[in-house]
N, C-alpha and C positions, 0 to 999 in steps of 0.2 A: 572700336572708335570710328565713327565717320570718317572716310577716307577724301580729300579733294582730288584734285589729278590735273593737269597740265600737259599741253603737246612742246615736246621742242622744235622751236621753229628753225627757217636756215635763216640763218645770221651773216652779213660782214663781216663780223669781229664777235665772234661768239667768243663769249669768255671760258679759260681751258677746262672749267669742271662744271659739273650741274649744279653742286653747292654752290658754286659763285654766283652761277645764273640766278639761283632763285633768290640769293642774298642780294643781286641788283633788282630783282622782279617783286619784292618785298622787303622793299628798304624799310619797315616797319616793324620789320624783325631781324635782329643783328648777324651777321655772319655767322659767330660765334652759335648762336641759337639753332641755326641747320645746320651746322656740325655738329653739335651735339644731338641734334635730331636724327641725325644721317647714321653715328655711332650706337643711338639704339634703334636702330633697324625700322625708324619711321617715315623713311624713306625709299620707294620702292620702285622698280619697273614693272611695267602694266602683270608681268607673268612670276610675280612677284620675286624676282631677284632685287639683294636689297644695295643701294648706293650706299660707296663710302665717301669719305671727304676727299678722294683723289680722282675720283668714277670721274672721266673725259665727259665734256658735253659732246653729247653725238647728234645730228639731225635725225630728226622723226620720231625720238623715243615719246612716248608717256610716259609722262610719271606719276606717282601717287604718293602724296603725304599727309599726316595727319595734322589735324587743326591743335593747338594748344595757345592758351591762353593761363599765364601766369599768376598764382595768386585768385585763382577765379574761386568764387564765394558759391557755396550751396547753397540751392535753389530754399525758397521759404515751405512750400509744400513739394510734395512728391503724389508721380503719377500713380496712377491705378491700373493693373491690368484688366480688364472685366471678362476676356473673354481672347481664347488661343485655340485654334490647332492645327493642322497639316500647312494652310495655307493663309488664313487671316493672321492679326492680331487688333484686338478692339481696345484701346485704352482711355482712360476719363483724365484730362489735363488740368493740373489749376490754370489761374488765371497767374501773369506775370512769364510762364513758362513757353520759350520758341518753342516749334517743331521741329526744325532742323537748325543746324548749326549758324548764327549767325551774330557776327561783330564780336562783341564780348561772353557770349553766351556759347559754349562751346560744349565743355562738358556736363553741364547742368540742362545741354537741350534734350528735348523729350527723344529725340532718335538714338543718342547717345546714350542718355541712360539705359533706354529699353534695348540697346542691343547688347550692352556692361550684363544687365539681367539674365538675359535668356543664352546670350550666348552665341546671337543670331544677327551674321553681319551681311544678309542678303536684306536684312529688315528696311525696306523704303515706306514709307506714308503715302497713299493711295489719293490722300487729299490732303487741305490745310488749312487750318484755323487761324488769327493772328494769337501771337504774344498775349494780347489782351484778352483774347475769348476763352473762357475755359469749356470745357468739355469732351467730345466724343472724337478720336480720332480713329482712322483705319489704315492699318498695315499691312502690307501685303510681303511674304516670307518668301514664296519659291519663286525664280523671274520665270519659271516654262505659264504659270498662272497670272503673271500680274496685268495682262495686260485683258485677261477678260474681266477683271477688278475694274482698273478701269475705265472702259466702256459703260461700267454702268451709268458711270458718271457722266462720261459724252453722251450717255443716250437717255440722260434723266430718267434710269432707270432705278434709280436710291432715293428716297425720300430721306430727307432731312428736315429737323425740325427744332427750332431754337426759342429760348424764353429772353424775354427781355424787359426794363423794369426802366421806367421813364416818369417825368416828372408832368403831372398833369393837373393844372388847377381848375378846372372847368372839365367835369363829365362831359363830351361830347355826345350827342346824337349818332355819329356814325362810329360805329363798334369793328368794321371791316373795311380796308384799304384793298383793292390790288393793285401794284406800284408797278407798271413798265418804263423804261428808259435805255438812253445809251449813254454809261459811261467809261470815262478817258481819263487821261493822266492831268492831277489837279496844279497847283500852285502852292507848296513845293512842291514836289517831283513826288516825294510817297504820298499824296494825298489825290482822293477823284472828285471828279466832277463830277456834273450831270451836263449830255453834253446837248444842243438844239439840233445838231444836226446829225444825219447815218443813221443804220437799222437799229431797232431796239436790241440790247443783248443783256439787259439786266432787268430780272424777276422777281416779283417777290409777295404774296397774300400776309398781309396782318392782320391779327385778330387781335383786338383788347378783350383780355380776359377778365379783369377785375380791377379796382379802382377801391383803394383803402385813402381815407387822408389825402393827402397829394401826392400816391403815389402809384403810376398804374404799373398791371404786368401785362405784356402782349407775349403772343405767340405766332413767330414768322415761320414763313413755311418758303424758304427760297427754290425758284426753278432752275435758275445760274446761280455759279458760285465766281463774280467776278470780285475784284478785293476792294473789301472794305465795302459789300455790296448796302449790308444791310443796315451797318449805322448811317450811309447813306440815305438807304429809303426811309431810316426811321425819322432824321433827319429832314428828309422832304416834307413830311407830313407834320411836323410841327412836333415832332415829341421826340428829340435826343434823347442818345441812353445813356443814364446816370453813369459817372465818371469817366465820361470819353474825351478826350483832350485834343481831339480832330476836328470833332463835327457840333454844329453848324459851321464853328471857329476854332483855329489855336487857339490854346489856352496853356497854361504851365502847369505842370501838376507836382506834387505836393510828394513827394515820401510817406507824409501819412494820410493822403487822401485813399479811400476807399476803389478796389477795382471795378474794372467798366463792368456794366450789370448787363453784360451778355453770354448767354451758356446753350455749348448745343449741346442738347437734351436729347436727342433718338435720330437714331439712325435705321433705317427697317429697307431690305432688300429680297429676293426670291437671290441664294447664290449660286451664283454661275457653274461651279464645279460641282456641290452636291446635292445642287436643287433645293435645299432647305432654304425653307423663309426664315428669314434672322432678323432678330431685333434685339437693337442694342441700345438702354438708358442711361445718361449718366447719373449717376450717385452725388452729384454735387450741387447744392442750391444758392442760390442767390440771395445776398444780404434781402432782397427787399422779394420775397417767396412770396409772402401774402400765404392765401390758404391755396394755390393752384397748385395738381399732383404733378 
């Protein structure tokens, strides 16, 4: 299970156990709850010796616990593994499904399941997709490797490439975008902007691929991966993607409204450790696919 972790600080009045401390540092979760936590062994020091309910607060420890969430509901789909071995892991996500652990979504997030799976608690995600996007994620297994995984990514050495499916009543004329900008943190706080001023730091090439009825699908091809870059730029350009409830505007969304019509589709790399060129598709299509492969 995904571990969090915390430093103990020095305190005035540190309270006499670490269960206390965290029962005041999470008053959203009852005393009671980290004690029982602490009694099975979900509770731990960085070198994994495990807190009881009496364990002193000491200055300087870390500690590591795990997330739980009561009563939490299974996920409506399940991920896919597409592809494993010494040092990746390539998986296809639905939409609705976190990456990592986050609010209410704890054990149903895609880290947590796939390390419940394989068995494999060094497993981090090399990048990330929202809640909303489904498709292609990459994991990286050994930490002596993760960090030339990485780099690819700081060095736009990974192509990435995603479909996207918008509302278009008017065939345009222009068939290709490239979208530069800088943006920043929007209004509310999880939402971005586009900002007028500072260096560009967000890219993106779209392509409209086809146009059925009132319904086009594009194909973006992002150079950054800043968040939320690309309902963004789709966004700019006059064609939000069907059921996004951010962009242009809030909007409320529905229980049975349909998910955001964005899926990243391939992932293609040269890998760092064995030199093979890889390429990975997701297996999963878009309510609104049209005939594009």
């Amino acid at each position: 299970m995904p571990r969090s972790r915390i430093y103990l600080p020095k305190l005035e009045s540190p309270p006499a156990t670490i269960v206390g401390h965290l029962a005041q540092l999470f008053p959203q979760v009852s005393a009671a709850a980290w004690r029982d936590r602490a009694a099975r062994g979900l509770v731990t020091t960085g070198d994994g010796i495990k807190i009881r309910e009496d364990s002193p607060y000491t200055y300087g420890l870390t500690i590591f616990y795990m997330k739980e969430v009561q009563s939490e509901p299974a996920p409506l789909e399940t991920e896919t593994i597409l592809f494993q071995d010494d040092e990746i892991l390539a998986a296809d996500k639905p939409h609705g499904m976190t990456v990592t652990p986050a609010g209410d979504h704890v054990a149903r997030s895609m880290l947590h399941r796939l390390q419940e799976r394989t068995g494999l608690e060094t497993l981090v995600p090399l990048h990330r997709i929202d809640r909303d996007t489904a498709g292609l994620v990459l994991f990286g297994i050994r930490a002596a490797s993760r960090a030339r995984y990485h780099e690819l990514f700081a060095k736009k050495a990974i192509q990435r490439e995603y479909l996207a499916a918008a509302h278009v009543a008017d065939v345009p004329d222009q068939k290709h975008w490239s979208v530069e900008n800088r943006l920043g943190a929007g209004t509310p706080w999880f939402r971005r902007q586009i900002l007028k001023e500072g260096p560009i730091n967000a890219s993106t090439e779209i392509e409209l691929i086809e146009v059925r009825e009132d319904i086009g699908l594009f194909r973006l091809k992002p150079a950054t991966g800043k968040k939320h870059q690309l309902r963004v730029h789709m966004a700019s350009i006059g064609f939000p993607i069907l059921g996004d409830a951010l962009y242009p505007e809030m909007r409320n969304q529905e229980p049975s409204d349909p998910p955001m019509q964005l899926l990243a589709c391939r992932l293609t790399f040269i890998d760092p450790v064995s030199g093979i060129q890889r390429e990975f598709n997701s297996e999963r299509r878009l309510q609104h696919a049209l005939s594009a492969d």
